[in-house]
C-alpha positions as a Markdown table, in Angstrom:
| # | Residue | x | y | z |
|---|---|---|---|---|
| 1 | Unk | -30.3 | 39.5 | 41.2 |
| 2 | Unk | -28.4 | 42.7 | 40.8 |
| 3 | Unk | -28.9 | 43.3 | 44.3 |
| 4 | Unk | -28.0 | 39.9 | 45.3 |
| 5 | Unk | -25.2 | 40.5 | 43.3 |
| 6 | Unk | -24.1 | 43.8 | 45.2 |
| 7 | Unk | -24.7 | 42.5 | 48.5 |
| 8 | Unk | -22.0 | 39.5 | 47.9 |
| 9 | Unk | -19.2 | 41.9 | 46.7 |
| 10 | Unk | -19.8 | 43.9 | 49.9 |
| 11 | Unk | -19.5 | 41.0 | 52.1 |
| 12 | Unk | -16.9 | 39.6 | 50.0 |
| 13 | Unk | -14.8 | 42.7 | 51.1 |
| 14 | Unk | -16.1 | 42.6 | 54.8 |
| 15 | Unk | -15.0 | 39.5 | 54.9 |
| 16 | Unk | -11.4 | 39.7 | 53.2 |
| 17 | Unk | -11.0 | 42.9 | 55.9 |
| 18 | Unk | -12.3 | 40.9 | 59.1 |
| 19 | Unk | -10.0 | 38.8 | 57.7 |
| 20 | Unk | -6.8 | 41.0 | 57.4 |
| 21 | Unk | -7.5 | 42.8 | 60.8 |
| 22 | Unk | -7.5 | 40.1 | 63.1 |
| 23 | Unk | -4.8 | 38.6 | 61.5 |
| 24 | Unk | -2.8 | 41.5 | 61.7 |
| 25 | Unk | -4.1 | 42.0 | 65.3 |
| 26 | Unk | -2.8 | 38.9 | 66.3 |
| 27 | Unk | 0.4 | 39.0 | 65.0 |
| 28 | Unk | 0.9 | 42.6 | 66.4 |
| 29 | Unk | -0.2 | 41.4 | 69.6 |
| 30 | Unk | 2.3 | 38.5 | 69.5 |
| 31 | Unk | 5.3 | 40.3 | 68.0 |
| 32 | Unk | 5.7 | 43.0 | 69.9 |
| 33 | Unk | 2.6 | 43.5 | 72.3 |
| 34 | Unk | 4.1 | 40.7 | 74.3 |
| 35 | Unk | 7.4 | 40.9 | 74.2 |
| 36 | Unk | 7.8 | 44.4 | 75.6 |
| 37 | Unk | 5.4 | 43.6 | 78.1 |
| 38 | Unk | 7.4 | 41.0 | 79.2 |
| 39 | Unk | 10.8 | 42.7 | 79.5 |
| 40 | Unk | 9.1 | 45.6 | 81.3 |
| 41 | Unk | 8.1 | 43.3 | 84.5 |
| 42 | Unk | 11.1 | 41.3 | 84.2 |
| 43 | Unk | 12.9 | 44.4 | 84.4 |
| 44 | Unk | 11.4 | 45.8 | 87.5 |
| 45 | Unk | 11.4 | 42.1 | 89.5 |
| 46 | Unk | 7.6 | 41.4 | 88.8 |
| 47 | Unk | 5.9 | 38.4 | 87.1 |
| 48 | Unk | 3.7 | 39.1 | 83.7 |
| 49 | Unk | 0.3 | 37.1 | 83.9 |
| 50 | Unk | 1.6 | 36.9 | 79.8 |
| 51 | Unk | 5.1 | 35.3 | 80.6 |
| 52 | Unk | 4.7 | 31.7 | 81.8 |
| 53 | Unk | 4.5 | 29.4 | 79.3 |
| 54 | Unk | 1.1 | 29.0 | 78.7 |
| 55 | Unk | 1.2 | 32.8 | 77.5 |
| 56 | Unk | -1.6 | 34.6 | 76.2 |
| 57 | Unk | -3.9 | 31.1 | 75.3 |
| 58 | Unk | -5.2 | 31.8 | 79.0 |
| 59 | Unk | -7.2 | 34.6 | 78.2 |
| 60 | Unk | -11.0 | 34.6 | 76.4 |
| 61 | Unk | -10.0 | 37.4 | 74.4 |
| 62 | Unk | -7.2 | 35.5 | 72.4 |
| 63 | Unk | -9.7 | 32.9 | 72.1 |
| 64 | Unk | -12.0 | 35.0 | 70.6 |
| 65 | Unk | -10.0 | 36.5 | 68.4 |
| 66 | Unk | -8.9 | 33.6 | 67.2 |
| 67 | Unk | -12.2 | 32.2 | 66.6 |
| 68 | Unk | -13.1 | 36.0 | 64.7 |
| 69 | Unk | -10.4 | 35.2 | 62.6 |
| 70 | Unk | -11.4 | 31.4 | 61.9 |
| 71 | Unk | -15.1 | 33.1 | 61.3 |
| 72 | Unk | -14.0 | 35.4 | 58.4 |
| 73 | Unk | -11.7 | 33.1 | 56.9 |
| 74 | Unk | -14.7 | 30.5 | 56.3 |
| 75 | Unk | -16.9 | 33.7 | 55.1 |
| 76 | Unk | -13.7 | 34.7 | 52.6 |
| 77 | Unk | -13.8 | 30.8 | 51.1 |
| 78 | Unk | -17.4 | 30.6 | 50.9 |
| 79 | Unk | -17.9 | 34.3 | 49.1 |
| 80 | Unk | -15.2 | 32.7 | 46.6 |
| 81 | Unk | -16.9 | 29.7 | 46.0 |
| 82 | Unk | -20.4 | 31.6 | 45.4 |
| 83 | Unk | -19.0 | 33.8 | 43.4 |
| 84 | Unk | -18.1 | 31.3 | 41.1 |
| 85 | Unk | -21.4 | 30.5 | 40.0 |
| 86 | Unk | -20.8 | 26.9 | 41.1 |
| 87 | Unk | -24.1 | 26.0 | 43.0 |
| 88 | Unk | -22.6 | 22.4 | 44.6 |
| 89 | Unk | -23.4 | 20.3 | 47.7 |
| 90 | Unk | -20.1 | 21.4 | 48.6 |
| 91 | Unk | -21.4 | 25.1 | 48.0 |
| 92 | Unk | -24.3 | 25.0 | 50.5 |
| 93 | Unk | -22.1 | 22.8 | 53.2 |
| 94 | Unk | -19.6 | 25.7 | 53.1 |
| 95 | Unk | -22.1 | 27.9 | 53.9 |
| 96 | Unk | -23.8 | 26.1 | 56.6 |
| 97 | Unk | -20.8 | 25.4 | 58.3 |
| 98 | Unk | -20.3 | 29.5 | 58.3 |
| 99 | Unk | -23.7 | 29.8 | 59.6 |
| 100 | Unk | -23.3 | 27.3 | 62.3 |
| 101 | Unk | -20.2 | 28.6 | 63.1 |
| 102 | Unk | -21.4 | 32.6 | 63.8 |
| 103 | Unk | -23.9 | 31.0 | 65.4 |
| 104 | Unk | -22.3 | 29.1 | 67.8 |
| 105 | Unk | -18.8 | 30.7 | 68.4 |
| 106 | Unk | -18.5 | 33.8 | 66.9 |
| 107 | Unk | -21.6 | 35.5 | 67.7 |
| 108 | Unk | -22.1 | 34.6 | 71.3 |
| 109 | Unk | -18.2 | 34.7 | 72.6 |
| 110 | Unk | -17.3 | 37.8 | 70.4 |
| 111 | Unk | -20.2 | 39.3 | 72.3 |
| 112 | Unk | -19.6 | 38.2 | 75.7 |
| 113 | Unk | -16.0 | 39.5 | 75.0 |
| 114 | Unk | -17.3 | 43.1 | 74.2 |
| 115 | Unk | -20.1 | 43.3 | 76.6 |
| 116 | Unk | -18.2 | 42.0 | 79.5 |
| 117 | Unk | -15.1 | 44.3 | 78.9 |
| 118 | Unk | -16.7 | 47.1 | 78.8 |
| 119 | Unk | -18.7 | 46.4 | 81.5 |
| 120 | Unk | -15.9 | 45.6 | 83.6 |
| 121 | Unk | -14.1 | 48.9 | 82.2 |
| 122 | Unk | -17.3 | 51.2 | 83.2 |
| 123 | Unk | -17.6 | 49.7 | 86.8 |
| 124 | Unk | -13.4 | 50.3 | 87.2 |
| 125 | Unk | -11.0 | 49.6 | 84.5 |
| 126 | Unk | -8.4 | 47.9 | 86.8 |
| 127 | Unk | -10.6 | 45.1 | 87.4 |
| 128 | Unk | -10.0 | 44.1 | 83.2 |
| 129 | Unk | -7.4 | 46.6 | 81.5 |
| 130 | Unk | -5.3 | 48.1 | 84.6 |
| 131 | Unk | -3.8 | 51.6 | 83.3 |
| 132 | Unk | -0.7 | 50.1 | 83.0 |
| 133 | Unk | -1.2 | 48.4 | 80.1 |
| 134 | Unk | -1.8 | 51.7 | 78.0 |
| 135 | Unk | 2.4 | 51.5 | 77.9 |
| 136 | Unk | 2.1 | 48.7 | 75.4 |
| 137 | Unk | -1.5 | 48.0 | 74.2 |
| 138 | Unk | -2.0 | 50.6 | 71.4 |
| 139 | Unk | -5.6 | 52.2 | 71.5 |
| 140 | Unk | -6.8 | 50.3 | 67.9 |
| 141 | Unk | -5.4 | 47.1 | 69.1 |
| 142 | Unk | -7.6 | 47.2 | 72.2 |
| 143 | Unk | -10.5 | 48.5 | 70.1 |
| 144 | Unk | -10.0 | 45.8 | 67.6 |
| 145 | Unk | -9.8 | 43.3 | 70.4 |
| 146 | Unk | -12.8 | 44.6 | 72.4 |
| 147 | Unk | -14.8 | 47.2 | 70.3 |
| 148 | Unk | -14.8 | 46.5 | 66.6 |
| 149 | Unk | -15.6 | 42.4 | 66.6 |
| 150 | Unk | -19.7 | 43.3 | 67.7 |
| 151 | Unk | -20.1 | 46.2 | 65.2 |
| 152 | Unk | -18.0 | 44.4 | 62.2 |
| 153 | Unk | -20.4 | 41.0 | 63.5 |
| 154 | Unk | -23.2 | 43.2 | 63.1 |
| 155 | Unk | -22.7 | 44.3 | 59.6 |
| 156 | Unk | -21.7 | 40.7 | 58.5 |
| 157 | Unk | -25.1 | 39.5 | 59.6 |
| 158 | Unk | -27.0 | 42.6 | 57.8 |
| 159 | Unk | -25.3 | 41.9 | 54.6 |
| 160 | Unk | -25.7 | 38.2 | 54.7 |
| 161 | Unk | -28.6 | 36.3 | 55.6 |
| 162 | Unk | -27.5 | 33.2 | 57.8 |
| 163 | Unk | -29.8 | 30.3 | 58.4 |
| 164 | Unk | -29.4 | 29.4 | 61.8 |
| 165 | Unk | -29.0 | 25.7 | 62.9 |
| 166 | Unk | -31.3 | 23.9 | 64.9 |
| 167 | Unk | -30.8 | 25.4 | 68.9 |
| 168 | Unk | -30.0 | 21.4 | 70.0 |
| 169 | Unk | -27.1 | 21.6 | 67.3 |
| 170 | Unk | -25.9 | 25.8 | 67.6 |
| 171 | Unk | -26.5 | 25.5 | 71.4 |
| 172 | Unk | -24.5 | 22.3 | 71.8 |
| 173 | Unk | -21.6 | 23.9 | 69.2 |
| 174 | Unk | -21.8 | 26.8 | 71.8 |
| 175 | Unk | -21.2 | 24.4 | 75.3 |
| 176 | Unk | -18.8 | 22.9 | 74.0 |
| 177 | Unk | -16.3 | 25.7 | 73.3 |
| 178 | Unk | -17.6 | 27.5 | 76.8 |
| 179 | Unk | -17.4 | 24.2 | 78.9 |
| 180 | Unk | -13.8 | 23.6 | 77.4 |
| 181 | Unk | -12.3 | 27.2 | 77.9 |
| 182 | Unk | -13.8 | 26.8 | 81.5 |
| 183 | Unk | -12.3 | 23.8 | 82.0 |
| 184 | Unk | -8.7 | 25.0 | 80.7 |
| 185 | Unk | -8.6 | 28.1 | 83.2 |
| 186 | Unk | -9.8 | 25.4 | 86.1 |
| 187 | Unk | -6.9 | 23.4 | 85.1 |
| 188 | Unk | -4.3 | 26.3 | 85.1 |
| 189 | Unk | -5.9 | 27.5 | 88.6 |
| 190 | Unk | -6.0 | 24.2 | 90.3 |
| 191 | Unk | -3.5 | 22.4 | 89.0 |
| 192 | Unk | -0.7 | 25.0 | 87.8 |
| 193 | Unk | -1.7 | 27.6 | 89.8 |
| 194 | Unk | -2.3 | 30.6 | 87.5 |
| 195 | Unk | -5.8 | 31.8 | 88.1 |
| 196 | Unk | -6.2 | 34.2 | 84.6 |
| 197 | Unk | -9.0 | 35.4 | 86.7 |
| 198 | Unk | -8.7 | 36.0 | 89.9 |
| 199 | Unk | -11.8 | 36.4 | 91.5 |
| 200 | Unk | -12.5 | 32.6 | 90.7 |
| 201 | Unk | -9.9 | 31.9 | 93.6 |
| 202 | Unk | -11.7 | 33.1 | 96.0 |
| 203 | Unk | -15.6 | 31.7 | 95.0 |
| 204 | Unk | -16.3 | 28.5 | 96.7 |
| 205 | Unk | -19.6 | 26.6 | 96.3 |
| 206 | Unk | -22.7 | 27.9 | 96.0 |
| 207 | Unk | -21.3 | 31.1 | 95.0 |
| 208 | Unk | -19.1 | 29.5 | 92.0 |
| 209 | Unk | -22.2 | 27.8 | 91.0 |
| 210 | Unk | -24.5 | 30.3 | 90.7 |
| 211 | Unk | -21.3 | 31.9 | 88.8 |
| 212 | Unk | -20.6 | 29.6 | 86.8 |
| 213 | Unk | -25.0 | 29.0 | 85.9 |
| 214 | Unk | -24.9 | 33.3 | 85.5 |
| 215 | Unk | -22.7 | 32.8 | 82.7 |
| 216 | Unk | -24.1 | 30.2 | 81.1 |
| 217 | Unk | -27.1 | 31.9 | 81.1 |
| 218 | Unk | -26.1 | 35.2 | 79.7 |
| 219 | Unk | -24.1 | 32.8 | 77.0 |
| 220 | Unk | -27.7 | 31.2 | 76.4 |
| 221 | Unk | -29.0 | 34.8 | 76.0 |
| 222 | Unk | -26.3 | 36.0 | 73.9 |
| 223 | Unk | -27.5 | 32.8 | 71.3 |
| 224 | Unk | -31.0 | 34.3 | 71.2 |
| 225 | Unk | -30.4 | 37.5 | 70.3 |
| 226 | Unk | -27.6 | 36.9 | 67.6 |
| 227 | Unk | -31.0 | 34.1 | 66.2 |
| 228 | Unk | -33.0 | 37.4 | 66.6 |
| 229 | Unk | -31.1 | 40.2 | 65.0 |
| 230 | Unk | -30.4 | 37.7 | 61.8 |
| 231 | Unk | -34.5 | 37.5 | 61.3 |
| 232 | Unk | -35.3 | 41.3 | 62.1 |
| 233 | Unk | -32.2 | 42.3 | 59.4 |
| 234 | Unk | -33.6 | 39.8 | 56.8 |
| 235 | Unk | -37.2 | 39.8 | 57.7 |
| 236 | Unk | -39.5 | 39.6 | 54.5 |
| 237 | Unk | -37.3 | 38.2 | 52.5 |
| 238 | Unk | -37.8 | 35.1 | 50.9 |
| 239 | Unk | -35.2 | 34.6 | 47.8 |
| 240 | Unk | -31.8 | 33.8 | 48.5 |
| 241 | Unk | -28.5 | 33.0 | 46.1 |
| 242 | Unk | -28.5 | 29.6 | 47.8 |
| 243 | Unk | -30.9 | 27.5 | 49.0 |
| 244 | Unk | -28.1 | 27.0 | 52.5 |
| 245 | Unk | -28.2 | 23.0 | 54.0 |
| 246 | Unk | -28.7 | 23.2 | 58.0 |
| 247 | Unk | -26.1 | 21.3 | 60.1 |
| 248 | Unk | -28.6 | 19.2 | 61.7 |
């Protein structure tokens, strides 16, 4: 119990700091990230793909940080409420909700987000951070946009063990938030003519399709292993502090 005990202050604090830095992150990145990017090409004549009105809501990466943030918040609420003692319904909904919720957003998107960069980076940088954008993005803000949210997920999973939903109810969770972020960028290409990524321009049929089957693949994979890495880091273990509901 002592250990049990131990492990929930140290996620407690994980938590309250996931918490804090993409908070922060995001306001940085709003306050003055943007803004100074945006006087820069206005100055010289040239359009920021951050300026029109639709601003930086186009881009995975504000997605995911937003859901990073979301994701700590719930873990912050639900350490409180099990460190109260208070063993409710409510209690073990909390935490299945969490669960669900790394399971189906966090994990898989936060993942895509650092694999994909970095990929992308490694192949040549200008096809996903052009040099350019050294002038405003700080080093720690790109890290803690695309670096820090696998390792931090990582560590969140080792130091508490998360029941997994069903894969019909995670799997569903996780379509849903891909199928509407594709639709939105569609909408923005096709309709208001701002293609966040550009390469989708030029893709017709069979091409997008196998694209657009790729990624829902690698998302699909992405599920698997974050359902994987939860069972090797608790493997053996039988006794929990709560006895977690599943969201099925």
């Amino acid at each position: 119990m002592a250990a049990a005990g131990g492990m929930l202050v140290l996620s407690t604090i994980l938590s309250f700091l996931g918490l804090v830095l993409y908070s922060y992150g995001l306001f940085y990145n709003t306050a003055y990230v943007n803004p100074s990017m945006d006087a820069y090409f206005k100055k010289i004549g040239v359009a920021s793909s951050r300026g029109d009105k639709y601003g930086m809501t186009k881009f995975l990466t504000m997605w995911n940080m937003v859901f990073q943030l979301t994701y700590f918040f719930i873990c912050c609420v639900s350490d409180l409420v099990a460190s109260s003692g208070a063993h409710s319904p409510l209690t073990r909904k909390i935490a299945a909700f969490r669960d669900w919720f790394l399971a189906a957003v966090a994990f898989p998107i936060g993942t895509l987000v650092v694999t994909v960069f970095w990929g992308l980076w490694a192949i040549d940088r200008e096809l996903i951070f052009p040099k350019i954008l050294d002038e405003f993005f700080p080093a720690w803000l790109n890290h803690v946009m695309h670096t820090t949210v696998l390792p931090i997920l990582l560590l969140d999973m080792f130091l508490v063990r998360h029941r997994y939903p069903s894969k019909l109810t995670g799997i569903l969770g996780l379509a849903v938030v891909a199928l509407s972020y594709l639709s939105w960028i569609l909408w923005l290409g096709f309709v208001a003519d701002i293609w966040v990524y550009p390469f989708l321009k030029v893709m017709e049929g069979p091409v997008f399709v196998g694209f657009i089957l790729t990624t829902s693949v690698l998302l699909l994979g992405m599920y698997l292993v974050g359902e994987k890495v939860s069972k090797v880091f608790w493997r053996g273990h039988t006794d929990y502090d709560f006895e977690m509901a599943k969201l099925d």
